[in-house]
C-alpha positions as CSV (number, residue, x, y, z in Angstrom):
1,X,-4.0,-4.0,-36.4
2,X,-7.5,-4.4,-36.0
3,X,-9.6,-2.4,-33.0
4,X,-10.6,-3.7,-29.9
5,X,-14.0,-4.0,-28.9
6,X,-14.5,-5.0,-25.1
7,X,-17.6,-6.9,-24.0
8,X,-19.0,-8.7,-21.1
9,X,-21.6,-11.0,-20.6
10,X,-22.9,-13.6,-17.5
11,X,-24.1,-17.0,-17.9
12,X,-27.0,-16.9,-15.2
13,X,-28.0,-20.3,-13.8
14,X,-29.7,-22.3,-11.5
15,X,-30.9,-25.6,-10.4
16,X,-34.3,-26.8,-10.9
17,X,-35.8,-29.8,-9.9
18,X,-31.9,-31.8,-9.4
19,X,-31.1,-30.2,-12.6
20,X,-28.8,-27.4,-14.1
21,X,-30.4,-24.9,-16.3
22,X,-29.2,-22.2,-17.8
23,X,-30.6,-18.5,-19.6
24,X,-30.2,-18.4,-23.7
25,X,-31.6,-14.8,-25.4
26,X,-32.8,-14.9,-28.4
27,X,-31.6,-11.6,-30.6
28,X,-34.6,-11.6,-33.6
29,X,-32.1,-9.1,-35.5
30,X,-29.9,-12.0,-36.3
31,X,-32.5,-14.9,-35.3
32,X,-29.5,-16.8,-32.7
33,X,-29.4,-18.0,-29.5
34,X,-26.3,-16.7,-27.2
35,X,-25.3,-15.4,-24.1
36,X,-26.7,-12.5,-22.5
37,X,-23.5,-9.3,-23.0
38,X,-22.6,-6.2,-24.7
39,X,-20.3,-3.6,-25.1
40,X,-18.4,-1.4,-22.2
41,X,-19.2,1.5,-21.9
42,X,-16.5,4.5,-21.7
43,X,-14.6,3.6,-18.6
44,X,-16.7,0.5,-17.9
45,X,-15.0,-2.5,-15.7
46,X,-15.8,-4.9,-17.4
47,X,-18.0,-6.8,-14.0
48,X,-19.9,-3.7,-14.0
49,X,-21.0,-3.5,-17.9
50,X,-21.7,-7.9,-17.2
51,X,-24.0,-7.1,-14.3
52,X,-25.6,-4.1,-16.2
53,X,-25.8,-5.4,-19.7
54,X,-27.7,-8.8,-18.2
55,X,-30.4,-6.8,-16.5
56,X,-30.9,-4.6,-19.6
57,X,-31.1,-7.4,-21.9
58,X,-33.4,-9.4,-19.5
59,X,-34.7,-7.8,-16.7
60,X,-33.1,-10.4,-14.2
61,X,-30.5,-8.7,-11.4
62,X,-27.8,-10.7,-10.8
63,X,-24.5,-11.2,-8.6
64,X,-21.0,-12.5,-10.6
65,X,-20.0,-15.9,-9.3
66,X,-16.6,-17.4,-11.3
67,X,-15.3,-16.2,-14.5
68,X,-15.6,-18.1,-17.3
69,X,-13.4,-18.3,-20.6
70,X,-13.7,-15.1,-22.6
71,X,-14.8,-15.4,-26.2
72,X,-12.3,-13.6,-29.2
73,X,-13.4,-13.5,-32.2
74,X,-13.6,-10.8,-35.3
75,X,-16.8,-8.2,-36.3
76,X,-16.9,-5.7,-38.2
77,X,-16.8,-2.3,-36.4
78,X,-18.9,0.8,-37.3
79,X,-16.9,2.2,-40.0
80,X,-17.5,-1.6,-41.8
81,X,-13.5,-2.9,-40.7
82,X,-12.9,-5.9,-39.9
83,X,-12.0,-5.4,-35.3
84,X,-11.4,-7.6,-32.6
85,X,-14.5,-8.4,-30.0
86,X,-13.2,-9.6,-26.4
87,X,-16.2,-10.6,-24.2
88,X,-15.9,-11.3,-20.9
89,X,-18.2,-13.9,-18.9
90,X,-19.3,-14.3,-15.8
91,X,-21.3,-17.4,-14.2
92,X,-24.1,-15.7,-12.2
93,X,-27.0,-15.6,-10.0
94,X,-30.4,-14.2,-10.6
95,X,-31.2,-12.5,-7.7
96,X,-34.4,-10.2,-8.3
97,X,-35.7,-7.7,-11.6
98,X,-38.9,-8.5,-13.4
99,X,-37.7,-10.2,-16.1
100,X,-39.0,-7.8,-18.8
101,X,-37.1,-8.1,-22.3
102,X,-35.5,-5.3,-23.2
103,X,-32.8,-4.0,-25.6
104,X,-33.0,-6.0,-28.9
105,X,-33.9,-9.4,-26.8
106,X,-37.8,-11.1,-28.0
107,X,-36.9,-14.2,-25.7
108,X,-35.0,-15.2,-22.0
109,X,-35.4,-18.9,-22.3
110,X,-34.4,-21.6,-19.1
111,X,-33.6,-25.1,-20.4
112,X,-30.7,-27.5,-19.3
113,X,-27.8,-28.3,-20.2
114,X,-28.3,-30.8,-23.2
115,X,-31.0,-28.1,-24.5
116,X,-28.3,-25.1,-24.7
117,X,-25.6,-27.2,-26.0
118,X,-27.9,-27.9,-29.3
119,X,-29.7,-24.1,-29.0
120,X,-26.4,-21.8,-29.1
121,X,-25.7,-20.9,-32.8
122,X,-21.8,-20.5,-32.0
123,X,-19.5,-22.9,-31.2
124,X,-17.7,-20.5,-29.3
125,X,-20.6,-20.1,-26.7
126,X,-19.8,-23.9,-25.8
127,X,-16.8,-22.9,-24.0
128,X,-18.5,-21.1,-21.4
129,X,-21.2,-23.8,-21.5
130,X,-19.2,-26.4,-20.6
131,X,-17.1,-24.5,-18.0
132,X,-20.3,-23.9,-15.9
133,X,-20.8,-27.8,-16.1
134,X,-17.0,-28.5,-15.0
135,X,-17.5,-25.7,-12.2
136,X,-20.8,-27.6,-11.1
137,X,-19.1,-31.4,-11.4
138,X,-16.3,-29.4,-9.2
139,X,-18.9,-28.1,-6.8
140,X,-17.2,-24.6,-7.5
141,X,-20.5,-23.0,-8.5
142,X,-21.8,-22.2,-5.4
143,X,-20.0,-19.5,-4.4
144,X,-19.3,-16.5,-2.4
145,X,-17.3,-13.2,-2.8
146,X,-15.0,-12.4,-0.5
147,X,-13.3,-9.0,-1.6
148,X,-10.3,-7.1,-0.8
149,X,-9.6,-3.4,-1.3
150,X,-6.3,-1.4,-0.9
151,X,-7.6,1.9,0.0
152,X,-7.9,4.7,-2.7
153,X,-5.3,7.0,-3.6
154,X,-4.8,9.6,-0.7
155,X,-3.1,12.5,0.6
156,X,0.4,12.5,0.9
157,X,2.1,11.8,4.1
158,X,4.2,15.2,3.1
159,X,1.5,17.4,3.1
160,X,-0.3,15.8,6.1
161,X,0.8,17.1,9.8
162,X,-2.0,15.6,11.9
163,X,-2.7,12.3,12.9
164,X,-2.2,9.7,10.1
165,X,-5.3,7.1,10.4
166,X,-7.1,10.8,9.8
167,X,-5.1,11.4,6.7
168,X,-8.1,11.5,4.1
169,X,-8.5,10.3,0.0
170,X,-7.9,13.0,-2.5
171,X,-9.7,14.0,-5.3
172,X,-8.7,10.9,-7.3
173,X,-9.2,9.0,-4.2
174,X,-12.9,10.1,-4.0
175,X,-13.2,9.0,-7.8
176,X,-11.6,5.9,-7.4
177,X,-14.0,4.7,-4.3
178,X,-17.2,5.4,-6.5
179,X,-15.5,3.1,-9.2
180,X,-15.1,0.5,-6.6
181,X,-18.5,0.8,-5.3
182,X,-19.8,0.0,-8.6
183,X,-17.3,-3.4,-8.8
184,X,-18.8,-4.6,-5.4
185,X,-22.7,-3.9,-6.4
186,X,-21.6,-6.2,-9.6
187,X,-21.2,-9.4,-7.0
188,X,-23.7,-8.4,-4.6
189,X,-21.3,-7.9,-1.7
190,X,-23.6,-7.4,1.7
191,X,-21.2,-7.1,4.4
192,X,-18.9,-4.3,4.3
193,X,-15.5,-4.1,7.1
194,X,-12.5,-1.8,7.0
195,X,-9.4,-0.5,8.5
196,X,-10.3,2.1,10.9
197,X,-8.0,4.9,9.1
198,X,-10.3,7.6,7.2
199,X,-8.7,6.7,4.0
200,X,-10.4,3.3,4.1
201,X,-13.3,3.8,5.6
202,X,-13.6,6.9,2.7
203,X,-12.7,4.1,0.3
204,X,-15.7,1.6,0.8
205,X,-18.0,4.3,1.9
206,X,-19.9,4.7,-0.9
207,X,-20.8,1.6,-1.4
208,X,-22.0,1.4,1.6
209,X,-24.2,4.2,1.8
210,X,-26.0,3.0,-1.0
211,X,-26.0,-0.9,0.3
212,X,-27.9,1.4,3.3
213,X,-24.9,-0.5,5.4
214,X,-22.5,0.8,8.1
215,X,-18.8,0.2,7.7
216,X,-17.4,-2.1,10.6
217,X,-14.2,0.2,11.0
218,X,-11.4,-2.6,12.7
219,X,-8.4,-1.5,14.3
220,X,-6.3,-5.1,13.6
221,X,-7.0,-3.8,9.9
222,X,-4.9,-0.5,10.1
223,X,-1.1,-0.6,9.5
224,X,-0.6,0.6,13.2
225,X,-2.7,-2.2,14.7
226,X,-0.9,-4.7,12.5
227,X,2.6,-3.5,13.4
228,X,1.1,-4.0,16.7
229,X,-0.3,-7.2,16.8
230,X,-0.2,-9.0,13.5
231,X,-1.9,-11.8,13.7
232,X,-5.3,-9.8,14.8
233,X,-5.7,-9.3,11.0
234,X,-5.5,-12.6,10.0
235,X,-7.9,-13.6,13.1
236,X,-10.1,-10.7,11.6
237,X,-9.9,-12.1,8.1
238,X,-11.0,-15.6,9.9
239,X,-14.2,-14.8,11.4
240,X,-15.4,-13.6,8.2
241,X,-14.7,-17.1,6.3
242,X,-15.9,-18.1,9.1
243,X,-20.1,-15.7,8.5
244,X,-19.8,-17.0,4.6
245,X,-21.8,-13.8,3.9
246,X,-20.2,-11.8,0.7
247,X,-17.9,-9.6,2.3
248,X,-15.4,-6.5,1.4
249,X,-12.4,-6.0,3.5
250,X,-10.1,-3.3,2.8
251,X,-6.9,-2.4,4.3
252,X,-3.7,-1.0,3.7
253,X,-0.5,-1.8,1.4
254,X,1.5,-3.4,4.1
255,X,-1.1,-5.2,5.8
256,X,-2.8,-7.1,2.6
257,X,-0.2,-9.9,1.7
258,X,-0.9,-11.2,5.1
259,X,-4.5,-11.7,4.1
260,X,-3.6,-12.8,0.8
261,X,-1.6,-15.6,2.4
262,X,-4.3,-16.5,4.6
263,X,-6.0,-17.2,1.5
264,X,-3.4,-18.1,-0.8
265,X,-3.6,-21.3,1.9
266,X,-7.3,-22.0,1.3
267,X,-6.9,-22.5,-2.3
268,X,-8.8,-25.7,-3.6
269,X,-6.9,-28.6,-5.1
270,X,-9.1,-29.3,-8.4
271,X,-7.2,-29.9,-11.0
272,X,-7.2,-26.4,-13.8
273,X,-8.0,-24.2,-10.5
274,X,-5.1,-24.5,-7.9
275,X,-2.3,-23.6,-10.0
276,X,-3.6,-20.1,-12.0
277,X,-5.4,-18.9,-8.8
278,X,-2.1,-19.6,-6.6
279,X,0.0,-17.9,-9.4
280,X,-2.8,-14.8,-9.1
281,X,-2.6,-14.6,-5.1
282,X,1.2,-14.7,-5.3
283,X,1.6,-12.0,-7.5
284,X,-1.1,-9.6,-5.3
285,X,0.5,-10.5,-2.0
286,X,4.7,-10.1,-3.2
287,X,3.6,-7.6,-5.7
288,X,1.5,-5.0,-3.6
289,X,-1.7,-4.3,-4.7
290,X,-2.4,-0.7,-6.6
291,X,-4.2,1.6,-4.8
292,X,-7.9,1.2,-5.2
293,X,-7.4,-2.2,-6.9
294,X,-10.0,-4.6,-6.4
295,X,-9.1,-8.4,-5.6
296,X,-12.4,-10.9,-5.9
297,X,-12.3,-14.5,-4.5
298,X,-14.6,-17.2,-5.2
299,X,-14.7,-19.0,-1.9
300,X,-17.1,-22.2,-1.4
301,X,-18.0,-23.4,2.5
302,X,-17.4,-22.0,5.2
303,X,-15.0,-21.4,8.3
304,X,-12.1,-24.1,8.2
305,X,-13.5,-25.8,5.0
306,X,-14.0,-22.6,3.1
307,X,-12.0,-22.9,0.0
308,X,-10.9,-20.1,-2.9
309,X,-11.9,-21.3,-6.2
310,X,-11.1,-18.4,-8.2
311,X,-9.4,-15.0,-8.1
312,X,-9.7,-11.6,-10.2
313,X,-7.7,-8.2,-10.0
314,X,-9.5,-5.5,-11.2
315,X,-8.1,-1.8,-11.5
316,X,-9.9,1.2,-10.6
């Protein structure tokens, strides 16, 4: 069976003048056009190597919006066998880097939609090409990340005596949080609110201290306030569809399904998108969510028109 060789790549774009555009390199070594990706690196998410792999291919910093279709297709790998190449793609938004080329790129080129379509030299690029023009005839383009994090792995309640919101993350714990600080710089979250137990709060903490952010600890968030009063989660998880600013909220095992139902309501009707992303909530929410497992939404509007658009798990 052939290797596996896991990529990701974005599809930056923007509008300009009324019109979609999107950025084509050009790669001299094999004189194409394509999509901006590469290869993970050892123990890589694959969000992570998309975010990094656009800025060092282009210069241009930018935050994930939806996924797009992955691309499968065979290379050869280094020993000159034939392997499997899965890329992963992204729609995304520049936002900031110089724009210096880098990395085997001699050109970042902005054109529209009709331009690309006759400038990519594989067929399979279309696919992603065409879902960014579906997402934009959809209006689910323009979009913001709302995130939710079950707290990282953590000492046991056995070999804890003292108070349990103080119960702290263990040594995989602490590893696990830097990996998820990582997956929340890849779509630019800004906004950063948590259960007040130390295990959360340890969880999202590194992200951000380097977002230069305080955590907004929430007591409706921890499983004692929701045992308590259940419905002051939900009401938490409201006001922040209600700020539209990219937000991570993490919480605890038995308090996420309720926010995942929240959500699972707010999914938008387009046809392609309601079905996979309710089957995706479904299966977070009835089967809980690992610890340290990131879950992304896409949501578009705000407050009681926000809808979800799309959904991702990702594993730390």
């Amino acid at each position: 069976m052939p290797s596996l060789i896991p990529a990701a790549g974005t599809v930056p774009w923007r509008r300009r003048h009324g019109t979609l555009e999107v950025a084509l390199v050009h790669r001299p070594k094999y004189d194409d056009w394509s999509w901006a990706k590469g290869k993970l690196d050892p123990g890589e998410q694959p969000p992570v190597a998309a975010v990094r792999e656009t800025f060092e291919e282009t210069g241009l910093e930018v935050r994930l919006g939806i996924p797009l279709p992955t691309s499968t297709y065979t290379v050869l790998d280094g020993t000159g066998a034939p392997a499997t190449k899965e890329v992963h793609y992204w729609a995304a938004k520049v936002t900031g880097g110089s724009g210096a080329l880098e990395h085997e790129i001699d050109e970042v080129r902005w054109v529209d939609v009709r331009t690309a379509h006759e400038l990519l030299d594989y067929g399979r690029d279309r696919e992603q090409l065409l879902a960014v023009v579906r997402a934009e005839r959809e209006r689910r383009l323009r979009t913001w990340p709302l995130v939710l994090v079950r707290h990282a792995k953590s000492r046991p309640r056995s070999t804890w005596s003292g108070d349990d919101q103080l119960r702290p993350l263990d040594a995989v714990g602490r590893q696990q949080a830097e990996d998820v600080a990582r997956v929340l710089g890849a779509y630019g979250v800004e906004r950063v609110v948590s259960s007040a137990s130390l295990r959360c709060v340890q969880t999202v903490e590194p992200y951000a201290a380097g977002l230069g952010a305080r955590v907004r600890a929430k007591d409706a968030l921890t499983e004692e306030g929701f045992a308590e009063a259940p419905e002051g989660a939900a009401r938490r998880l409201d006001k922040e569809l209600a700020r539209a600013q990219p937000v991570v909220v993490c919480s605890h095992g038995p308090v996420l399904p309720s926010l995942i139902g929240v959500l699972a309501r707010r999914v938008a009707a387009e046809a392609g998108c309601t079905q996979r992303t309710l089957e995706q909530l479904a299966a977070a929410g009835e089967r809980a969510m690992r610890k340290g497992e990131v879950l992304v939404m896409q949501v578009r509007g705000a407050g009681n028109a926000a809808e979800v658009v799309a959904v991702e798990r990702i594993d730390t």
